[in-house]
C-alpha positions in Angstrom: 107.3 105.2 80.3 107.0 102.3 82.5 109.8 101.6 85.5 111.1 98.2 85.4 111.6 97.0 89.2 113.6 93.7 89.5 112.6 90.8 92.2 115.2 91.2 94.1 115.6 94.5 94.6 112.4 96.8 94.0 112.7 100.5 94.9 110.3 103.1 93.7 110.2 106.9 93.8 109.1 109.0 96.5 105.6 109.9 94.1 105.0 106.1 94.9 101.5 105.8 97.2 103.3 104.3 99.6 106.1 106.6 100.4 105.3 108.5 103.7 106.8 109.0 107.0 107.0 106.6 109.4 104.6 106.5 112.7 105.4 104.6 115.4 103.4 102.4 114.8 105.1 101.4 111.2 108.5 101.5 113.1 107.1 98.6 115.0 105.3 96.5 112.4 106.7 94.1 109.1 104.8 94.0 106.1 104.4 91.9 103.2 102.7 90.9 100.0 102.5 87.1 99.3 101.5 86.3 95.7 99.8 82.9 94.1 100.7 81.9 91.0 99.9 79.7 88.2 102.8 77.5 87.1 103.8 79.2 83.5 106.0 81.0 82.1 108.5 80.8 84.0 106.8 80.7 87.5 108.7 79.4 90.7 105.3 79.2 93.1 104.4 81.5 96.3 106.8 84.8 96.2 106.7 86.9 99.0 108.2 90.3 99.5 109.0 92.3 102.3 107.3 95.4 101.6 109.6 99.0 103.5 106.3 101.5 103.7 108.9 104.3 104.1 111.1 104.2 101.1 108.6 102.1 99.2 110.8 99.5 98.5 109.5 95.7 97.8 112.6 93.4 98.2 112.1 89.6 97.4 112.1 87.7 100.9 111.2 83.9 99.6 110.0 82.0 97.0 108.1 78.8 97.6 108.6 76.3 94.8 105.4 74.9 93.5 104.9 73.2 90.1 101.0 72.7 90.8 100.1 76.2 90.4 99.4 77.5 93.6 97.5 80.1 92.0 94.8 81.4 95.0 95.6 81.8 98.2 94.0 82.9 101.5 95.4 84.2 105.3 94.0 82.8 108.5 92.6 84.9 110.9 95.3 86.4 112.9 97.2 85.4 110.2 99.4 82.4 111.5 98.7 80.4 108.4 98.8 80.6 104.4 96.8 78.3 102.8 96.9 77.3 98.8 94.4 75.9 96.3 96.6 74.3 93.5 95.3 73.7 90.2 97.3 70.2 90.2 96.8 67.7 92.0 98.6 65.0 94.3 100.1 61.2 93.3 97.2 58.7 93.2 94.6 61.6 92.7 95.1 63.1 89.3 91.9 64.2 88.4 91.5 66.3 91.6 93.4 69.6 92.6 94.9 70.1 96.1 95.5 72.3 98.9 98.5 73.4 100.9 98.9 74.7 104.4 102.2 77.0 105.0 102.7 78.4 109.0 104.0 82.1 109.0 107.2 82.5 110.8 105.5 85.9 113.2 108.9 87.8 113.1 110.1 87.2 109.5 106.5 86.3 107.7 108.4 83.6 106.2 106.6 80.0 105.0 107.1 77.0 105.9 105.0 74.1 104.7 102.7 72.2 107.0 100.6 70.1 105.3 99.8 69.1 101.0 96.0 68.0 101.0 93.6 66.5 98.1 91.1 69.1 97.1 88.4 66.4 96.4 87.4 68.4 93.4 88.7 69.1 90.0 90.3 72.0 89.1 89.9 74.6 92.8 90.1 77.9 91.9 89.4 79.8 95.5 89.8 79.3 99.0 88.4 80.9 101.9 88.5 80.5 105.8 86.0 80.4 108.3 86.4 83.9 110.9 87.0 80.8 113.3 90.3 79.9 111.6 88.9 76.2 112.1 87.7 75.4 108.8 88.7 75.9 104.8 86.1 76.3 101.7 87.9 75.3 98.4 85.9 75.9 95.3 86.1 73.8 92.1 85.6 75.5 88.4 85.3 71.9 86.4 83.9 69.9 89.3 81.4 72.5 90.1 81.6 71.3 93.9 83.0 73.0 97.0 84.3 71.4 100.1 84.7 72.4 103.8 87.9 70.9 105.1 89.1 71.4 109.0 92.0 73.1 109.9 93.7 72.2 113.6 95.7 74.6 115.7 99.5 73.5 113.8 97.4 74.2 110.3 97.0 70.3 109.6 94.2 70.3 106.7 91.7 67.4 107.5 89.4 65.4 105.2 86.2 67.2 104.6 83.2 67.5 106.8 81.1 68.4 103.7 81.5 68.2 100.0 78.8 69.2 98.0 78.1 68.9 94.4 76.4 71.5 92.6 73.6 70.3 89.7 72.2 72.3 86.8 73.0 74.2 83.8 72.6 77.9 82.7 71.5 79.6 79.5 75.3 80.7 78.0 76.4 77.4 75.9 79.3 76.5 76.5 80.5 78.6 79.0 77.4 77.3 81.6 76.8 73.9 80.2 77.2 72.7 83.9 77.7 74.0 87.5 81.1 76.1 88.1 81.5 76.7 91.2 83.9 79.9 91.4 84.0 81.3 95.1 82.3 80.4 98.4 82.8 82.9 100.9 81.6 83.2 104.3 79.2 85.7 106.4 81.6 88.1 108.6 79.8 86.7 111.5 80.4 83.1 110.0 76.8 81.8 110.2 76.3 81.7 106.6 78.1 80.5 103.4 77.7 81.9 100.3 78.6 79.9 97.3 78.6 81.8 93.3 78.3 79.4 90.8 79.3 80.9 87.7 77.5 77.8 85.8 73.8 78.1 87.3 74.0 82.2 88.0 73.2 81.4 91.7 74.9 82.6 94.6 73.9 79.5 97.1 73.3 80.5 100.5 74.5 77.8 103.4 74.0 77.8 107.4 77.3 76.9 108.6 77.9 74.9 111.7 81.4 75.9 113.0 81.2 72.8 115.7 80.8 69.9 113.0 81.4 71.6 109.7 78.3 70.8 108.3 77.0 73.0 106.1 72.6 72.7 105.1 70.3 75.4 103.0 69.3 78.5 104.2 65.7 79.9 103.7 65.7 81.2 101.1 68.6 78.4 99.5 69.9 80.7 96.5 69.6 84.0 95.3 69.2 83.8 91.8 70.9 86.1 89.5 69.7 87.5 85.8 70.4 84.9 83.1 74.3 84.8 82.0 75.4 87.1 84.9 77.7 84.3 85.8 78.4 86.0 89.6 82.1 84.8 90.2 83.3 86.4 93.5 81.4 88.2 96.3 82.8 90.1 99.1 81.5 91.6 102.4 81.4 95.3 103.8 82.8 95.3 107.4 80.4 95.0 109.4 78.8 92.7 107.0 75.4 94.6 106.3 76.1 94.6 102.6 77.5 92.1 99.7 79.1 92.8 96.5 79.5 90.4 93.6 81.3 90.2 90.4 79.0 88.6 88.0 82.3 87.7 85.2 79.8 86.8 82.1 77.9 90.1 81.8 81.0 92.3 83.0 78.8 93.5 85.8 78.6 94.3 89.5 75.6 93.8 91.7 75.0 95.2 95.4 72.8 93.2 97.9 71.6 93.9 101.5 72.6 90.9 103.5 69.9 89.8 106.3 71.9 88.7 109.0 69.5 86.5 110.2 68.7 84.1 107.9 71.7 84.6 105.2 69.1 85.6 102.9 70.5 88.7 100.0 68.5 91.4 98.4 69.2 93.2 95.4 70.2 97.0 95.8 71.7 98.2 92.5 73.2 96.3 89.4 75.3 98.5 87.2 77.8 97.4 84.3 81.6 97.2 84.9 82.8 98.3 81.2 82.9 102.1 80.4 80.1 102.5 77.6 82.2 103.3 74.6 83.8 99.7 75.2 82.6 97.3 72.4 85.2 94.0 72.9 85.1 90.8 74.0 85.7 91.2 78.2 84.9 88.7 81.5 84.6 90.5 85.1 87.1 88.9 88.0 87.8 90.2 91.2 86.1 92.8 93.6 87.2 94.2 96.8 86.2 97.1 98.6 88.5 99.8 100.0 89.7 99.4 103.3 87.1 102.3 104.9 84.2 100.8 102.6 83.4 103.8 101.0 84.5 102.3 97.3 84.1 99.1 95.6 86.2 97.9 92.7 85.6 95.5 89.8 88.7 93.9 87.7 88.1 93.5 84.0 90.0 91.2 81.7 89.7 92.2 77.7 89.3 95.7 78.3 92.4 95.1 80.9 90.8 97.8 84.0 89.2 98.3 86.9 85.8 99.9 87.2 85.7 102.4 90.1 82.6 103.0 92.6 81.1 105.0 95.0 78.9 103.4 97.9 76.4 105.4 99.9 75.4 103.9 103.3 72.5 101.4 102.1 74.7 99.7 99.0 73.6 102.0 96.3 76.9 102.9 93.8 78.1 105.4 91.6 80.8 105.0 89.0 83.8 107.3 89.3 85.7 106.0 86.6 87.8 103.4 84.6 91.6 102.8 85.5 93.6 100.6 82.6 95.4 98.5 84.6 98.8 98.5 82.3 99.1 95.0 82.1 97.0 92.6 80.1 94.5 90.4 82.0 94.4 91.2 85.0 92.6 88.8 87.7 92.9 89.3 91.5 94.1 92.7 92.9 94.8 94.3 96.5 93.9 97.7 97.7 96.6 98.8 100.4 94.3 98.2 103.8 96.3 101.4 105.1 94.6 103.2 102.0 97.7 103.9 99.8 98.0 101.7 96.9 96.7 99.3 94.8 98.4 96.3 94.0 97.0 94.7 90.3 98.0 91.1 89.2 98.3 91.1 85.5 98.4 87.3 84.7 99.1 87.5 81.3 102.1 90.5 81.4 103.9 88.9 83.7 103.3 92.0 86.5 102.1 93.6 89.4 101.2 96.7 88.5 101.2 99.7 91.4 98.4 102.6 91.6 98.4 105.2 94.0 95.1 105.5 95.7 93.4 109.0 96.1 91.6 110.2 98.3 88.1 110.3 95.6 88.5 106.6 95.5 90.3 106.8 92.3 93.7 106.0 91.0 96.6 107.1 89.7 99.1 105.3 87.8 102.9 105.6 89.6 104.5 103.6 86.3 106.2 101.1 88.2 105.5 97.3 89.2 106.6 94.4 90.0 107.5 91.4 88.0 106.3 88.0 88.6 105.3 85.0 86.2 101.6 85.0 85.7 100.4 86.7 89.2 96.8 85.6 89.8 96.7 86.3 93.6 97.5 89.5 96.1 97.5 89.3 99.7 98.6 91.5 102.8 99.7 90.7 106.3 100.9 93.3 108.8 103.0 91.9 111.6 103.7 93.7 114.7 
């Protein structure tokens, strides 16, 4: 039976993950959860909650009102600012998306808009930050482009030091008839940039130059995936020796050793993110890794779960499992970096669905969630 938890009030039972006792170090710190959205059914914009660790309780602090589907969104270092990438764009602009910048009040973790910003791209669909907190990468799914934008120190978003469009096609008609440029993410050290184009099954590889924002090939320029992977988002371990990508066409996960040097990736282990008796129609979103890196987890949307896995020391996984994630389609998710939870958002059930975390690396279903219009994006931000 599944716990229905209201906005405004969300408390659930001491089985929750989350429910522990208090260090002193929680007395001290404020959490929260900020969630993009896109604007449907019934969506306001950006919620975020003040999340109570002890009595795992998620009360509704503020909801930014966005009609433009501010549907990904990303922290800054240190995290002083929120930033946006909305699916709609600004007056004069139409056929391009847009970005917003939101400061974070440091006692309350409240937002308060800075700055609305052209994407110069149609349709962005992720946003990342340089480890500098001086520069922005916003992806675009139709305009199969991505853009570096600069960020000053009051999170004013620029016009772009580089903006460069993607060329090609891949071998799945229609879905790769032309470049779609899904994530670019960069290096932990930030020398690199590393932009999956679900379109061309390439995961471009950039030097970056945090003084101009310039971005130019590496050597080698692109990994190339098998044909119709379709490698959508890719994520670092943390200290950046290894890569993980979602490849969302063939519902599958590959594992790469990242040379530091020259940004170049090499293929460690490619395993399917389905369980074997599943015979439907299913696309591959999100991966994230746990908070110590010793799993890595895949989202699925048509089987509606996330693959589980295992990583030894040099990248090679092991599957541990399948969790259904409740809802139906689920897209981004969050795994609790204190090593608790899991937070899934479930676009198409309206929910955010919460898993306790064991100590295996797999989860546990605690029945209760949270509900908000068409969640598409989970982040977390401790302050102390």
């Amino acid at each position: 039976m599944k716990i229905f938890l209201s906005l405004t009030f969300i408390l659930l039972t001491l089985c929750c993950p989350i429910a522990r006792a208090q260090t002193a170090t929680d007395k001290a710190a404020r959490e929260l959860i900020y969630v993009g959205t896109f604007s449907e059914n019934g969506s306001m914009g950006i919620y975020v909650f003040d999340l109570k660790r002890s009595t795992a309780r998620y009360d509704l602090l503020q909801t930014i009102v966005s009609k433009q589907s501010p549907s990904f969104i990303e922290l800054s270092p240190g995290g002083k600012f929120l930033y946006s990438a909305n699916r709609e764009g600004l007056p004069g602009k139409e056929p391009w998306g847009s970005v917003s910048s939101f400061a974070i009040d440091p006692t309350s973790g409240k937002l308060t808009l800075v700055k609305n910003q052209h994407s110069f791209g149609d349709s962005p669909c992720h946003i990342s930050v340089h480890p500098s907190g001086r520069f922005i990468f916003v992806s675009h799914y139709k305009g199969g482009n991505f853009v570096v934008m600069p960020v000053d120190e009051d999170g004013n978003i620029g016009e772009p030091t580089a903006n460069i469009q993607l060329e090609g096609k891949g071998t799945i008609m229609p879905r790769q008839e032309q470049p779609h440029t899904h994530s670019a993410v960069p290096s932990r050290d930030g020398k690199f940039l590393y932009v999956s184009d679900l379109g061309l099954d390439k995961i471009m590889i950039y030097h970056f130059d945090v003084h101009t924002g310039s971005v130019s090939p590496a050597s080698p320029p692109f990994l190339r995936t098998i044909p119709g992977a379709g490698p959508r988002h890719l994520v670092f371990s943390q200290d950046g020796d290894l890569a993980f990508s979602s490849e969302e066409l063939s519902s599958s996960i590959s594992s790469y050793a990242v040379d530091k040097q020259h940004g170049g990736l090499q293929l460690v282990q490619r395993l399917p993110a389905l369980p074997p008796a599943f015979f439907g129609e299913n696309t591959s979103a999100d991966v994230h890794t746990s908070a110590d890196g010793k799993y890595v987890y895949v989202s699925n949307r048509g089987y509606n779960g996330l693959a589980m896995f295992k990583v030894n020391g040099n990248g090679k996984m092991k599957n541990i499992g399948y969790m259904p994630t409740v809802g139906e389609r689920p897209r981004s998710f969050l795994p609790d970096p204190k090593g608790s939870f899991m937070l899934v958002a479930n676009r198409d059930s309206n929910e955010i669905n919460i898993f306790r975390m064991e100590k295996d690396g797999t989860l546990s279903d605690t029945n209760a969630y949270l509900q908000v219009p068409s969640p598409v994006c989970i982040k977390y931000l401790e302050l102390k």
